[in-house]
N, C-alpha and C positions, 0 to 999 in steps of 0.2 A: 763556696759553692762550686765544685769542680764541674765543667763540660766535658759531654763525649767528641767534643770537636777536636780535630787537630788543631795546629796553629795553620794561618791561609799559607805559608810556603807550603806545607805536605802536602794540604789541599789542590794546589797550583800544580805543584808537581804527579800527584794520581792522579789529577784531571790530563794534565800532559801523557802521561803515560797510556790511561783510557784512552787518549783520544778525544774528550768530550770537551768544547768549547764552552766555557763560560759568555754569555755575553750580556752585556748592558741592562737594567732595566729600561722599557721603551719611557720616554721623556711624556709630560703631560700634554693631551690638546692643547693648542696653542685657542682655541673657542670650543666653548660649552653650551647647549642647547637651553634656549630660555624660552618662553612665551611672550610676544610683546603683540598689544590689542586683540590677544585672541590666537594669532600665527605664533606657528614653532619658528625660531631663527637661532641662530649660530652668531653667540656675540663672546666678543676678548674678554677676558677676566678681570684684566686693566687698560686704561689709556696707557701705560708703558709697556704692556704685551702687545698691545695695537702695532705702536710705531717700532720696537724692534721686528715685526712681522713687516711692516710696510719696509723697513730699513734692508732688512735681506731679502725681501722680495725686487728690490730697488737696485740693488748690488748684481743680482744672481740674472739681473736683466741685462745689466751692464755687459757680466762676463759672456756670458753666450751670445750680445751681440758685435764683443769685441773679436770673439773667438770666429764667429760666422764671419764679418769679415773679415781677418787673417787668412782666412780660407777662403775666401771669393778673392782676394787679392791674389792669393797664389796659384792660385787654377789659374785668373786672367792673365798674372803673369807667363805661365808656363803655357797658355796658349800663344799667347805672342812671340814667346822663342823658337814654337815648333813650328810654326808658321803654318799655311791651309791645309788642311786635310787631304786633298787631291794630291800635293806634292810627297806628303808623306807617304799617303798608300802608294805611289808611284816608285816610292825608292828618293826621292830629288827633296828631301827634308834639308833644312838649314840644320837640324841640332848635329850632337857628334853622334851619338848614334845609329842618325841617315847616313852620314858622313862616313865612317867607321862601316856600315854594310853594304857601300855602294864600294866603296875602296876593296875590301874584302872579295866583290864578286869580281872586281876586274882584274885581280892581281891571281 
């Protein structure tokens, strides 16, 4: 039974050429609409779709609160180095590049 298809390299490659992006089919709901006493609700397909839902949503909290703080650490760091505000807009900053433009106007 021969097909009109090419084989997927040609394919891969006219798409390349087009320009047209292949991409993914989208993945199932991870919940499906059911009816329970009457109300519509939104329930997992399995106790195993549950807890890998619960298991990345567990993770994906971890990362953006490890990530927020690395980044509150580094602002507060980087405030501590540049020292008050008032000295900076002044010219009279500890960092090197108060340092560096104060040197500059005098020389």
């Amino acid at each position: 039974m021969p097909t009109d298809l090419p084989p997927q390299s040609e394919t891969e490659e006219a798409c390349n050429l087009l320009g047209i992006h292949m991409y993914d089919p989208p993945k199932p709901l991870p919940r499906v609409p059911a009816r329970i006493d009457g109300k519509q609700c939104l329930v997992f397909r399995s106790e195993g779709d549950r807890q890998a839902m619960v298991k990345s949503c567990k993770s994906e909290v971890e990362r953006r609160c490890t990530q927020g703080a690395s980044a509150t650490c580094s602002i507060q760091a980087m405030d501590k180095c540049r020292g008050p505000p008032v000295l900076r807009w002044l010219g009279f900053s500890k960092s090197a590049t108060g340092e560096t433009r104060v040197g500059r106007g005098m020389t």
